[in-house]
C-alpha positions in Angstrom: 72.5 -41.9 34.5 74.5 -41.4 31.4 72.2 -44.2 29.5 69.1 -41.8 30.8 70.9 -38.9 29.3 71.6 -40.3 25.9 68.2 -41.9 25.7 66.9 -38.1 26.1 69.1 -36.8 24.0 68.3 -39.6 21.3 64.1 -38.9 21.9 65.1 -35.1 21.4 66.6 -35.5 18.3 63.9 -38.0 16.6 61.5 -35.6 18.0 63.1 -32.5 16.6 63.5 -34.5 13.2 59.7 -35.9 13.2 58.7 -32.1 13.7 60.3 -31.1 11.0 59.4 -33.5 8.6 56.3 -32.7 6.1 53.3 -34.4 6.6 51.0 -35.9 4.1 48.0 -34.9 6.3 49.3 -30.9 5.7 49.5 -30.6 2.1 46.7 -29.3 0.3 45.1 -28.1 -3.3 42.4 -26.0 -4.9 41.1 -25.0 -8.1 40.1 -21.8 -8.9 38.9 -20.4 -12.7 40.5 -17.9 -15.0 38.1 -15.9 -17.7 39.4 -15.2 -20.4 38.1 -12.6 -23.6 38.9 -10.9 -26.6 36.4 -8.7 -28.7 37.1 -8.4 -32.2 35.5 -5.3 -34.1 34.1 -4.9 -36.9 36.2 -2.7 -39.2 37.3 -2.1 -42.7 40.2 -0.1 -44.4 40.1 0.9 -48.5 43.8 -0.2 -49.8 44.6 1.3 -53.6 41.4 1.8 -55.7 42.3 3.1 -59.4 39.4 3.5 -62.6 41.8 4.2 -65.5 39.5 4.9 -68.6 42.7 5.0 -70.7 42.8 7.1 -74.2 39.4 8.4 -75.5 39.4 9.1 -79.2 36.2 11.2 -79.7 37.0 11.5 -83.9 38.1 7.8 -84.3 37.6 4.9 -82.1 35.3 6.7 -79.6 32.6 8.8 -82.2 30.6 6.1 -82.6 31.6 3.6 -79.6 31.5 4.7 -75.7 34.7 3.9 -74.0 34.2 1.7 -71.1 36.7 0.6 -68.0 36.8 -1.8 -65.0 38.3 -0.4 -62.2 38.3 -1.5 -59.1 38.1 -0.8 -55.4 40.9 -2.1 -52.8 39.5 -3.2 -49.4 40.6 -5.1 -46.3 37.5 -6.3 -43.8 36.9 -8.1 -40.5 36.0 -11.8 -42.0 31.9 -12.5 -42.5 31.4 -8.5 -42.3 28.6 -7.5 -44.9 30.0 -4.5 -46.4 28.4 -2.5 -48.5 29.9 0.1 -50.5 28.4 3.4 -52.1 29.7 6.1 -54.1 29.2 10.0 -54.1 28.9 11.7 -57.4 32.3 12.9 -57.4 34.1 16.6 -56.9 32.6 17.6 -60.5 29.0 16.7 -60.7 27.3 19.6 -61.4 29.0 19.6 -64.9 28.3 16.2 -66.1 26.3 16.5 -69.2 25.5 13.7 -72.1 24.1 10.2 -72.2 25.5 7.3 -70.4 24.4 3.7 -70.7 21.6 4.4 -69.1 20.5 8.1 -68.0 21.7 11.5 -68.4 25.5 11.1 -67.2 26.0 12.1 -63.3 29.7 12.4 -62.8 32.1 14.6 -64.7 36.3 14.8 -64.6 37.8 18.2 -65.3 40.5 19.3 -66.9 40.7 23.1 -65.6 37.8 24.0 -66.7 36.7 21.7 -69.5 34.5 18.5 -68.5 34.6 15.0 -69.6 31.4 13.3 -68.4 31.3 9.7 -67.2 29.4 7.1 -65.2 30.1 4.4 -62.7 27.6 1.3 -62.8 27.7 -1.3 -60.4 28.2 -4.4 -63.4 29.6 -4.6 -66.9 25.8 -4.4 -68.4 26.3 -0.9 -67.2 22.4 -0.8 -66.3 22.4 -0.1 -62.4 24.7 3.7 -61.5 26.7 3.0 -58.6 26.0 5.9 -56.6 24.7 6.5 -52.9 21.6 4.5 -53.5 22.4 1.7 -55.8 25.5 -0.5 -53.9 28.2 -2.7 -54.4 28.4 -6.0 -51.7 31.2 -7.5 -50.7 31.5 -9.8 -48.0 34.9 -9.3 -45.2 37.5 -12.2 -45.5 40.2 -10.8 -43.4 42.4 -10.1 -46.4 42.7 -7.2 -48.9 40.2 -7.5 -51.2 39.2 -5.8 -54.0 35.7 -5.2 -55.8 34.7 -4.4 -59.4 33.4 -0.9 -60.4 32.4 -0.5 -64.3 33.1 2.9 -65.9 31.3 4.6 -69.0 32.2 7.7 -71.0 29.5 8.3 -73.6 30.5 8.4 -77.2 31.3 11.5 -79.1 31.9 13.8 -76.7 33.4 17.3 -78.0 35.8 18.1 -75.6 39.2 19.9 -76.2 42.0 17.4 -75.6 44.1 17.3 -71.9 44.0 15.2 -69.0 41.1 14.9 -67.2 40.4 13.4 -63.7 37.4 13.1 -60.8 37.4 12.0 -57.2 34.7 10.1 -55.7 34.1 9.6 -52.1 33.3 5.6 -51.8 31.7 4.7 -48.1 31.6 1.3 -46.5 29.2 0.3 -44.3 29.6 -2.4 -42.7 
């Protein structure tokens, strides 16, 4: 009887390891899939933008000869944005007086309350005004950028001497 007892106890304890041994037939896998998305806009942001004109000499250098600049505009854009960029007439307009390069002049700087007119033109011919109609383009790389603007104070202009400065509004649309 005490081989029948240790047979039973040895069949338990196979048993009771078999049991809790993995089987193969009870593992198992799926697959399942993930989305994934990103939107990126389209956007732009104007860095430093300067048109420094320099010293105009209306009784020597500048009486016979207009003084022209090249300034230029600082901008950052999405990559492959079109941009294009358009210019108000400034915070002075309504005194701009005198012949530019090619019309009567449409922008002005002050200097209290003396005028200097000027011009912005889109290339150095100075033939197309950069203003709300006529644009610059520019195409968005990702990096700062920046884009040529052509300046034009006509020559002889009878003003008293001073500083003289403008603001103008640029827009991109992109």
């Amino acid at each position: 009887m005490k081989l029948n007892n240790v047979l039973k106890t040895v069949a338990f304890a196979v048993a009771a390891v078999v049991a809790a041994a993995p089987l193969a037939s009870q593992a198992g896998t799926t697959t399942g899939s993930l989305s994934v998305s990103a939107t990126i806009s389209n956007n732009c942001v104007f860095g430093t933008s300067t048109m420094a004109f320099g010293a105009y000499d209306p009784v020597g250098a500048n009486k016979s000869t207009a003084l022209t600049a090249t300034g230029t505009v600082g901008i950052t854009c999405t990559s492959g944005d079109g941009i294009t960029l358009t210019a108000n007439t400034g915070s002075n307009s309504t005194h701009a007086a005198g012949s530019c390069a090619t019309a009567t002049c449409s922008r002005a700087m002050a200097n209290g309350t003396n005028y200097l007119s000027y011009d912005l033109y889109t290339s150095a011919a100075d033939t197309t005004v950069w203003n709300g109609v006529n644009t610059v383009a520019a195409t968005g790389t990702g990096a700062a950028q920046t884009v040529n603007v052509y300046g034009y104070i006509p020559a002889a202009t009878v003003d008293p001497a001073g500083t003289y400065n403008d603001t103008v509004t640029v827009t991109a649309t992109f």
